[in-house]
C-alpha positions, 0 to 999 in steps of 0.5 A, spaced: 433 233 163 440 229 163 440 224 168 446 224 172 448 217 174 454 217 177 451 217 184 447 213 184 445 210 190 449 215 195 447 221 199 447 228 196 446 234 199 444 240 195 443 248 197 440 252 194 434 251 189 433 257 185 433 255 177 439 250 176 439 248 184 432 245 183 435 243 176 441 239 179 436 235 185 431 233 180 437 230 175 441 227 181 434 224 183 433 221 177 440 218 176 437 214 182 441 219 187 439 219 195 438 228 194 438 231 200 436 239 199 435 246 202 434 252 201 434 258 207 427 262 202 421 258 204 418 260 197 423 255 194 423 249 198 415 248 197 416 248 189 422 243 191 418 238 195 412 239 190 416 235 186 418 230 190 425 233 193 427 231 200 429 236 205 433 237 209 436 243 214 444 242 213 444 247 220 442 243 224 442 235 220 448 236 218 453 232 213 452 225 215 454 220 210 454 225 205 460 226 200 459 232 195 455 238 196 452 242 190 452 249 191 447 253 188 453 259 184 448 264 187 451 262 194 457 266 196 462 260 196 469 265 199 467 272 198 465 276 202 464 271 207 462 263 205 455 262 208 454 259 213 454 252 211 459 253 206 462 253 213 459 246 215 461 242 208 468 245 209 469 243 216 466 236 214 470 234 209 465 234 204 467 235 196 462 242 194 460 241 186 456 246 181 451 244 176 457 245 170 461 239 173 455 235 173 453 236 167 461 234 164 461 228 168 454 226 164 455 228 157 462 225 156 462 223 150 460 230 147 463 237 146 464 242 151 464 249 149 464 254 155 464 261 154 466 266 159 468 273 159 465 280 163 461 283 158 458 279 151 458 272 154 450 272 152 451 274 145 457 270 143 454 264 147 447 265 143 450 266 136 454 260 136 449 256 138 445 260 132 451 259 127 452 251 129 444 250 129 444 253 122 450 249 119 446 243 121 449 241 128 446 238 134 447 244 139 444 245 146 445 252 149 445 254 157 448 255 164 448 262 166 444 263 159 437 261 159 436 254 162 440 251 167 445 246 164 442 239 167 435 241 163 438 241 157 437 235 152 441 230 152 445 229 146 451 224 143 457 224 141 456 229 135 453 234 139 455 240 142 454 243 149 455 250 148 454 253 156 455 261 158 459 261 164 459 266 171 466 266 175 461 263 180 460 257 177 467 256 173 468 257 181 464 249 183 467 246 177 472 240 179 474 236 173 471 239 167 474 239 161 472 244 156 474 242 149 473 249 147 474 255 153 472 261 150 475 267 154 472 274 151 475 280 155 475 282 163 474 289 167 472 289 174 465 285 176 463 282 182 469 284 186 466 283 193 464 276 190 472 275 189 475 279 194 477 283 189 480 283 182 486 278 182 480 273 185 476 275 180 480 273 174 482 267 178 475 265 178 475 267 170 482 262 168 479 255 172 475 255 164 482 252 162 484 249 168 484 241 165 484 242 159 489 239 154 493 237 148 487 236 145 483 243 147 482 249 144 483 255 148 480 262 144 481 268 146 480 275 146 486 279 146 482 287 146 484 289 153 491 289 157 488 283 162 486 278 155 491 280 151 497 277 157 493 271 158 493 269 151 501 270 151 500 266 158 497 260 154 500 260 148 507 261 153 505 255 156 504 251 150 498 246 154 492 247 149 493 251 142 490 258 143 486 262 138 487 269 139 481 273 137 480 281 136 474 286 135 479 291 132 486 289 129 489 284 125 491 278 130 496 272 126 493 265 127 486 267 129 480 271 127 479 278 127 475 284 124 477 291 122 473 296 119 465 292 121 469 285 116 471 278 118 477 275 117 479 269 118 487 267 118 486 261 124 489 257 118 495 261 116 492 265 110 487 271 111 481 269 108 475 275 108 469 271 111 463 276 112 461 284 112 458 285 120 456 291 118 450 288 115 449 284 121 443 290 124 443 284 130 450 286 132 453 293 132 458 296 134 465 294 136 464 289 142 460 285 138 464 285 133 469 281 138 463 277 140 462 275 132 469 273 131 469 268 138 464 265 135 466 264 129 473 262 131 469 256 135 465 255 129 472 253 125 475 250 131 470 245 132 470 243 124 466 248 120 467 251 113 468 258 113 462 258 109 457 253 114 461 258 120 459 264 117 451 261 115 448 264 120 449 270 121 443 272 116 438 270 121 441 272 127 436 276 131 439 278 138 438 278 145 433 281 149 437 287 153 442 287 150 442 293 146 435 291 143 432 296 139 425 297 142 422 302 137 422 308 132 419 314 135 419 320 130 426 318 128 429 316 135 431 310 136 429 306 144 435 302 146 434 296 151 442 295 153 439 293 161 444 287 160 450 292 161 450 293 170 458 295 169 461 301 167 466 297 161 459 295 158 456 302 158 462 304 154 460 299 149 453 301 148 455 309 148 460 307 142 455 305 138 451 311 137 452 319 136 446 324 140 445 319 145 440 321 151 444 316 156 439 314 162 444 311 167 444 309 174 442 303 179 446 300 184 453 302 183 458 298 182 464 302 180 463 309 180 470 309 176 467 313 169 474 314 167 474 309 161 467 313 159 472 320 157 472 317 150 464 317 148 462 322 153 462 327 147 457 322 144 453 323 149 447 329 148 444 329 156 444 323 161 438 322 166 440 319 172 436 314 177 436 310 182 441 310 188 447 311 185 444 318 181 447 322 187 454 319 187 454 320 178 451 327 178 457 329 183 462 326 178 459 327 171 458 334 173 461 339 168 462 334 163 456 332 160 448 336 162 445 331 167 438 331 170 437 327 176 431 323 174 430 318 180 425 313 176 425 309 170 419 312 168 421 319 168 427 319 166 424 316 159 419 321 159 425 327 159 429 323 155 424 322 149 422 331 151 429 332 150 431 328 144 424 331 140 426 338 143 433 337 141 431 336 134 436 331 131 431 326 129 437 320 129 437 321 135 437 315 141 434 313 147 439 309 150 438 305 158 445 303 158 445 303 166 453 301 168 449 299 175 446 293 177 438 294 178 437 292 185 436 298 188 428 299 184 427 292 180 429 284 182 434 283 175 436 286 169 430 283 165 425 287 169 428 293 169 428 292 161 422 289 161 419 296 164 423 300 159 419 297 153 413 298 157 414 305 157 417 306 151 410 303 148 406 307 151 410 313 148 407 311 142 401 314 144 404 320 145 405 322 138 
C-alpha cells in the first residue's frame, strides 16, 4: 500500500468501495485521513467497516467539511447521467479525484508511465513491465490492470510506476503528470459513458493534458483518430512525441514490418528484434503493442539491448488471445479480452479456418471493419443477447448458427472443425461484445471457455 499523506488531518469522502475505491480509503487513512465512505451495494460497505472504514450515506449527510471526494471510475461521472451524488459534490463545491491522482501526488519522485488506448493497453502495460523488470529496473504495474494504483509498492526516485489507464480514470485525474503518456489506438468503446465518441477521445487526451518539456508522449499512428493526434502533439510542440506503428516504417519512432522491430527514435533505423518468434504476441495489434513498449523502454534510458531482454520470457495475458490447448490439431483461443468489434477484428487476422464463436451484450453492431477477415472465418456460432441482431447482419457472408450458450457453442464448434477436416484449424472466443448478458466480467467468461475447452480433452 502507498500512504497517502497530503490529507492528513482532513475529512475525505469516498464513493464507491469496489477494488481501487476500498484501496483508496485505506490509503487516505493511513496517510492520517479522516475517510468517510459509501458504497449503494451493501456486500462492499461490510468488507469496508470490517477494515476500519467509517461510513457514511453522503444522500442524506451530505458534504459538511468535506473538500475532495474520491469517486470509484466505475461510477457514472456525466454520462449517461451522473449518479446522484456526483450531483450532491458538484453543487457543494466539492473537488472529485480518482485513485491515479492520489497515487501521482504520493510518489513524486518517481516516474510515471500511463498507458491508454481502446484495445491492447493490458498487454503493452504487462509487457513493459516485463521488459523493465528484466532489465533490472524497480517497476510496479497496475491501475485498470491487476491491482489497484494505491496497493502498489512504494517505490523511490529510481522507480517506475507503469499504470494502464480506462477513459474513466483518465476522466478523475486532476494534476497528473505522466513523464511517458502512451496512447495506443482508438475506435468507438463506452460511448454511453461519454456521450458519444467526441466525449470519448477527450477522455482519452487528459493522459497528455499536464505534461511538459520534459515528457514523452508515445503514440501509436495505425488508425485515422491516432495518427491526427500524434500530428496534433508534434503540432503543438509541448512534450516530444514518439510515434509509433504495427505495420509501416515511422521517422523518429518504432516501428515493425513484416513480424521485425525497428528502432529509429534516434535518427538511424536499428533492427532490435523478430516478433515472429515471440509466440506470446501474435499478430499485427501485438506487434503494435510490442513497439509501445519497447518505444517506452528506450525513452526511459534503456539500451536497445536491455529494451529487447525481455521478450524471450514474455508469457502473455490470460484472455487476451491465450491459447488454452491443442486438441487433435485444433488450437482453443481464449481472446475473451476483446468485448469490441475493432479488437474482434485483430484476433480474426491472426489465424486462417477459424470457428469464431462471437456474441454477448452488443456494443456496436457495426461489423463493417470485419469485411477484410470474415474470409478467415470457416463458421461463426453465436451466443448471448446479441445472437439475434449478428445473425440478420452476418447473414449471407459467412455460415452462423445460433448457439445461444457458451457451452454449445464449444461443443459445435469443436464438431465442426473435426468434420471440416483441417487439423490447423482454430477455435476462437473473440466475442466483440460485452459478457454481461450471461457472466459478471470478461475474466468469467473466459474462465468458463477454459472449463469447457478442458473437458473436451476427454472427448477424444
Amino acid at each position: 500500500m502507498i500512504p497517502v499523506t497530503s490529507f492528513a488531518s482532513e475529512k475525505i469522502a469516498v464513493f464507491g468501495l469496489g477494488r481501487s475505491g476500498l484501496s483508496a480509503a485505506l490509503a487516505l487513512a493511513a496517510g492520517g485521513a479522516n475517510v468517510v465512505a459509501w458504497d449503494d451495494v451493501v456486500a462492499q460497505r461490510e468488507v469496508a467497516v470490517a477494515q476500519g472504514i467509517c461510513l457514511a450515506n453522503f444522500t442524506s449527510a451530505g458534504f459538511s467539511g468535506v473538500r475532495y471526494l474520491v469517486l470509484s471510475p466505475g461510477i457514472p461521472l456525466t454520462h449517461p447521467v451522473p449518479h446522484p451524488v456526483v450531483t450532491m459534490a458538484r453543487s457543494s463545491g466539492v473537488k472529485i479525484l480518482g485513485d491515479v491522482e492520489l497515487l501521482a501526488r504520493s510518489v513524486a519522485a518517481a516516474r510515471l508511465v500511463g498507458i491508454t488506448g481502446t484495445n491492447g493497453k493490458s498487454t503493452a502495460t504487462s509487457l513493459l513491465g516485463c521488459l523493465m523488470r528484466t532489465a533490472g529496473e524497480q517497476v510496479q504495474i497496475g491501475a485498470n490492470l491487476g491491482q489497484p494504483a494505491l496497493s502498489l509498492e512504494q517505490l523511490g526516485g529510481s522507480g517506475t510506476y507503469v499504470l494502464e489507464l480506462s477513459s474513466y480514470q483518465l476522466d478523475l485525474i486532476e494534476t497528473t503528470v505522466f513523464n511517458v503518456a502512451v496512447w495506443l489506438n482508438l475506435s468507438a468503446d463506452h460511448l454511453d459513458r461519454h456521450g458519444g465518441i467526441k466525449g470519448y477521445i477527450d477522455a482519452k487526451k487528459n493522459i497528455f493534458k499536464h505534461q511538459n518539456e520534459t515528457c514523452v508522449a508515445v503514440v501509436g499512428i495505425d488508425d485515422p483518430v491516432s495518427l491526427d493526434l500524434a500530428n496534433q502533439l508534434t503540432t503543438l510542440g509541448v512534450q516530444r512525441v514518439v510515434p509509433i506503428s504495427g505495420r509501416r516504417s515511422v521517422a523518429g519512432g518504432v516501428y515493425v514490418i513484416e513480424g521485425q522491430l525497428f528502432d529509429n527514435i534516434e535518427g538511424k533505423r536499428v533492427a532490435a528484434a523478430d516478433l515472429r518468434s515471440v509466440q506470446a504476441l501474435p499478430g499485427q495489434h501485438n506487434w503494435q503493442n510490442a513497439a509501445a513498449a519497447f518505444a517506452v523502454a528506450r525513452v526511459c534510458g534503456l539500451s536497445i539491448a536491455s529494451a529487447v531482454g525481455g521478450l524471450a520470457t514474455y508469457t502473455g495475458l490470460p484472455h487476451r488471445l491465450e491459447e488454452i490447448a491443442v486438441i487433435d490439431g485444433i488450437r482453443y483461443i481464449n481472446d475473451s479480452k476483446a468485448t469490441n468489434i475493432s479488437a474482434a477484428a485483430r484476433a480474426l487476422a491472426c489465424y486462417s479456418s477459424i470457428y469464431w464463436i462471437a456474441g454477448g451484450r452488443a456494443k456496436d453492431l457495426a461489423l463493417g471493419s470485419l469485411d477484410h477477415v470474415l474470409s478467415r472465418v470457416s463458421h461463426v456460432f453465436l451466443i448471448g443477447e446479441a445472437a439475434g441482431p449478428l445473425s440478420k447482419i452476418l447473414r449471407d457472408r459467412v455460415p452462423f448458427t445460433i448457439s445461444v450458450t457458451l457451452d454449445v457453442a464449444v461443443t459445435q464448434a469443436r464438431d465442426a472443425a473435426l468434420a471440416g477436416g483441417n487439423r490447423t484449424s482454430v477455435v476462437l472466443l473473440s466475442p466483440a461484445c460485452a459478457s454481461f448478458d450471461q457472466y459478471d466480467d470478461f475474466e468469467a467468461r473466459g474462465d468458463a471457455f477454459r472449463s469447457i475447452v478442458q473437458r473436451c480433452q476427454t472427448f477424444k
